[in-house]
C-alpha positions in Angstrom: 14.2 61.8 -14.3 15.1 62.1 -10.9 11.6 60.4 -9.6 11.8 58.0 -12.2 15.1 56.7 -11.2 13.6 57.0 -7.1 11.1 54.8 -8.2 13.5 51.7 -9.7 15.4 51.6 -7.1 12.2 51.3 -4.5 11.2 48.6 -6.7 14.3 46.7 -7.2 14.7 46.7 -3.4 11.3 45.5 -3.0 11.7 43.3 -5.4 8.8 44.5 -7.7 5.4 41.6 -7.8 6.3 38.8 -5.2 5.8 35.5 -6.1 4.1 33.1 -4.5 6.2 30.3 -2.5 6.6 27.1 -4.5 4.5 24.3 -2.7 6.3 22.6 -0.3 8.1 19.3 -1.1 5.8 17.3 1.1 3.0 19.3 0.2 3.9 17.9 -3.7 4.6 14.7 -2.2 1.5 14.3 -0.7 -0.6 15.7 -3.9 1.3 13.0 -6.0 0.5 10.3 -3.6 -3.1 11.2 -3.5 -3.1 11.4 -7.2 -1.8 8.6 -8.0 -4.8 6.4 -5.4 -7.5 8.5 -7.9 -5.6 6.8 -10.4 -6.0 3.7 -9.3 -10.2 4.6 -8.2 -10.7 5.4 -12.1 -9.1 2.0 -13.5 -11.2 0.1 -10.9 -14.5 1.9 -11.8 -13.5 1.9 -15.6 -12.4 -1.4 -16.0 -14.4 -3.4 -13.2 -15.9 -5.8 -15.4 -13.4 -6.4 -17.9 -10.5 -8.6 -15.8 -7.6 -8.8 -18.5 -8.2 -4.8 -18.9 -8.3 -4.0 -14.9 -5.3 -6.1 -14.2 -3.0 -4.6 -17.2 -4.7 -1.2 -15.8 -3.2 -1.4 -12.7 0.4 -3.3 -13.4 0.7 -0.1 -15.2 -0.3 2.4 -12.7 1.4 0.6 -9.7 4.6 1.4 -11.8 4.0 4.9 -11.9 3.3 5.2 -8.3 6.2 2.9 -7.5 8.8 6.3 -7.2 6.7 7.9 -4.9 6.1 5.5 -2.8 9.8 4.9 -2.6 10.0 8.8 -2.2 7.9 8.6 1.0 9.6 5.5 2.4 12.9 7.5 2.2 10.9 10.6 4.0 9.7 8.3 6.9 13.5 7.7 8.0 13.5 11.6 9.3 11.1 12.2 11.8 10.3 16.1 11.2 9.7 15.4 7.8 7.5 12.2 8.5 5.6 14.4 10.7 5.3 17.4 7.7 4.1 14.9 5.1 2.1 12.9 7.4 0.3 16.9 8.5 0.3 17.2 4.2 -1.6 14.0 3.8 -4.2 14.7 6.0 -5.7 17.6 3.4 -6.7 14.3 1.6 -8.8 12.2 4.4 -12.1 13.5 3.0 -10.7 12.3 -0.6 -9.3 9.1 1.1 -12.7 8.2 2.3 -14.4 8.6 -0.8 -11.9 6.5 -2.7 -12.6 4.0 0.0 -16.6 4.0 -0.9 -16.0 3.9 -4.5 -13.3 1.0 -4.4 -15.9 -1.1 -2.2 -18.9 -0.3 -4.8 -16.6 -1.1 -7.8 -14.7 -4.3 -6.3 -17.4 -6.3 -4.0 -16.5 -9.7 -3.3 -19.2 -10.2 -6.3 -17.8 -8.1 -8.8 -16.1 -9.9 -12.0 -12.8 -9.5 -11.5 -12.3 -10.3 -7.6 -11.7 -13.8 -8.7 -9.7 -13.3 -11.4 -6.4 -15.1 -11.4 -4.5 -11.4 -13.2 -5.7 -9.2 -11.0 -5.5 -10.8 -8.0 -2.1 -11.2 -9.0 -1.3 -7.6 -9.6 -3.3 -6.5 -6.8 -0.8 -8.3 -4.2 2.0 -6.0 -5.9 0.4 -3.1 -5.2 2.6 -0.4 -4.0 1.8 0.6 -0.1 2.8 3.1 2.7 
């Protein structure tokens, strides 16, 4: 009885299994951020020839990213955490790239929709950093 009750109290004081630390709040930050640009690469490559589809697409989506964009714009007024989101968001540039390529495959000058009078439209109200 005596080891057994030894043994609790070495693990309550250790505090038994540790838990991993919760992802920063920039780190989230900057996952949501990058999400939400794949977001936007999908309904470019999905919809890219069918204009009134793309442009309701993305009206959508730019709504959904709207918050954290707004999130980050709030982050950039404090300088250490500027700095700690800006160091999260670089885990993306590889992924950054890549959504670069695909957007300028999917949305040529020649592509469908680039003339469209709807998308151009929503694409001017597209939320930015």
């Amino acid at each position: 009885m005596r080891r057994t009750s030894s043994l609790l109290v070495v693990l309550a004081a250790c505090g038994g299994q540790q838990k991993p630390a919760p992802p920063s709040e920039m780190k989230q930050l900057a996952a949501q951020l990058d999400a939400d640009v794949a977001a936007v690469v999908r309904i470019v490559h999905d919809n890219r020839s069918d204009c009134p589809a793309l442009a309701a697409a993305l009206k959508k989506q730019f709504a959904l990213m709207q918050p954290a964009i707004d999130r980050a714009h709030r982050v950039q007024s404090d300088p250490a955490r500027a700095k700690e989101l800006t160091t999260e968001m670089h885990a993306y540039d590889a992924k950054a790239a890549e959504y670069g390529k695909s957007i300028e495959r999917d949305f040529t000058v020649d592509a469908p929709c680039a003339r469209d009078a709807a998308v151009r439209e929503v694409m001017v109200t597209m939320p930015t950093l």
